[in-house]
C-alpha positions in Angstrom: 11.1 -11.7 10.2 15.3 -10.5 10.0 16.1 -8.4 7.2 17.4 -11.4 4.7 14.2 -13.4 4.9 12.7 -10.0 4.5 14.8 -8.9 1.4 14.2 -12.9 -0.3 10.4 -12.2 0.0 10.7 -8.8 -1.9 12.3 -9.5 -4.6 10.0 -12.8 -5.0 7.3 -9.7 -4.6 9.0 -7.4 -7.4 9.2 -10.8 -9.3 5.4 -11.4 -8.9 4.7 -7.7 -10.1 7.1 -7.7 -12.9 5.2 -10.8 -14.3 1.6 -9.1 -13.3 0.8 -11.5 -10.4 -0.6 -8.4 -8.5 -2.5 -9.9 -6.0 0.5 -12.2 -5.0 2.8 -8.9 -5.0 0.6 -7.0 -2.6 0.2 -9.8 -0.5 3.8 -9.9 0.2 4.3 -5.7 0.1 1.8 -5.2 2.9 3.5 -8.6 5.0 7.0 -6.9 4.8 5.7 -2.9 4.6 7.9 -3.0 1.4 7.1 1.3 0.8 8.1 1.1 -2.5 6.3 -2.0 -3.7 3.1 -0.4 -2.1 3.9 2.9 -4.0 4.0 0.5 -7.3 0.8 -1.0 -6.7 -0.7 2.2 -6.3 0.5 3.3 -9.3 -0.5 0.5 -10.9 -4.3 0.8 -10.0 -4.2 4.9 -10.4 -2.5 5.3 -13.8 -3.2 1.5 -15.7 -6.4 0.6 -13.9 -7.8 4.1 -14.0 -9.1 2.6 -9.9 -8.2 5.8 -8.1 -9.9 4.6 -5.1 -7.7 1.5 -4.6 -4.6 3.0 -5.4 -5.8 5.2 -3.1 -5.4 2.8 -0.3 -2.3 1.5 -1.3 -0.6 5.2 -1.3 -1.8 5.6 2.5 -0.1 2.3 3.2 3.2 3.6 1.4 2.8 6.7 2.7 3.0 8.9 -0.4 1.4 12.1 0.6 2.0 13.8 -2.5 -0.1 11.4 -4.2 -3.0 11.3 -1.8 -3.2 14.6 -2.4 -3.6 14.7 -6.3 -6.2 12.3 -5.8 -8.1 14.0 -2.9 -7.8 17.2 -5.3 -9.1 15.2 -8.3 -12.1 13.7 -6.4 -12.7 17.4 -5.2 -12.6 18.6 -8.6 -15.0 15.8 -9.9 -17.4 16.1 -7.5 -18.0 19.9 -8.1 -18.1 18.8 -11.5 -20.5 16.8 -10.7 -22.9 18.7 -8.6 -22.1 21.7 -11.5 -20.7 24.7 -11.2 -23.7 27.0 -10.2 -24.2 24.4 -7.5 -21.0 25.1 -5.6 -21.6 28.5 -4.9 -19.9 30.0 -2.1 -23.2 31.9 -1.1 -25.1 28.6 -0.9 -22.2 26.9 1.0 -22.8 29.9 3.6 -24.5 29.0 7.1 -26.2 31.9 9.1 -26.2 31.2 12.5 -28.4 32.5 15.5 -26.7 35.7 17.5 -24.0 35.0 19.7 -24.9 35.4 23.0 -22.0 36.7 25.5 -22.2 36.5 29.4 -23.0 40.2 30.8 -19.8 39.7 33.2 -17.9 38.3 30.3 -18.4 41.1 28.1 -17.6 43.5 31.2 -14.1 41.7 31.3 -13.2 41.9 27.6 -14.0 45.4 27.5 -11.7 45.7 31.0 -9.0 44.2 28.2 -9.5 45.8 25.6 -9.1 49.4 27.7 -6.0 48.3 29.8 -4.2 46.9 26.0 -5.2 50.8 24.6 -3.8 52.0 27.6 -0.4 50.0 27.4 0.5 50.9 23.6 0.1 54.8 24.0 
């Protein structure tokens, strides 16, 4: 599509939005990858629609990283919430795992390093 087809179908978009034909404005946002459109729609389902999810999805299509964020950090937040705050205890988050076991030779050649770097900062 050239830029003046391009620029016809985004303002008929803005005009779709402005009269709250959504679905008809984010049909023609995501056709042209009209950024700011797609930020409005997110907006649109984050703050009026209270659908963080789907505005969500439009933000990664705009590519608004500050507000993928907020809602990534929100979620977060809710879901500890959620699960309660004794729940997410960093002690319970903890894994033990089983000894590390290090190859004889490889141990021999890290201690070999760690002599020589001694050595060199004397």
């Amino acid at each position: 599509m050239d830029s003046k087809e391009r620029t016809a179908l985004i303002r008929k978009g803005n005009e779709f939005f402005n009269q709250g034909k959504i679905k008809e404005a984010i049909e023609i946002f995501v056709k042209t990858g009209y950024k700011d459109g797609l930020q409005r729609i997110g907006d649109y389902y984050y703050y009026d629609k209270k659908l963080p999810l789907i505005a969500l999805r439009f933000y990664r299509m705009s590519g608004s990283k500050k507000k993928i964020d907020e809602i990534m950090e929100r979620m977060v937040f809710a879901l500890g919430k959620w699960l309660g705050n004794d729940a997410v205890n960093k002690n319970q988050l903890k894994v033990k795992l089983p000894p590390l076991k290090v190859s004889p030779k490889l141990k021999m050649l890290a201690q070999e390093i760690l002599e020589k770097h001694k050595e060199e900062n004397k």
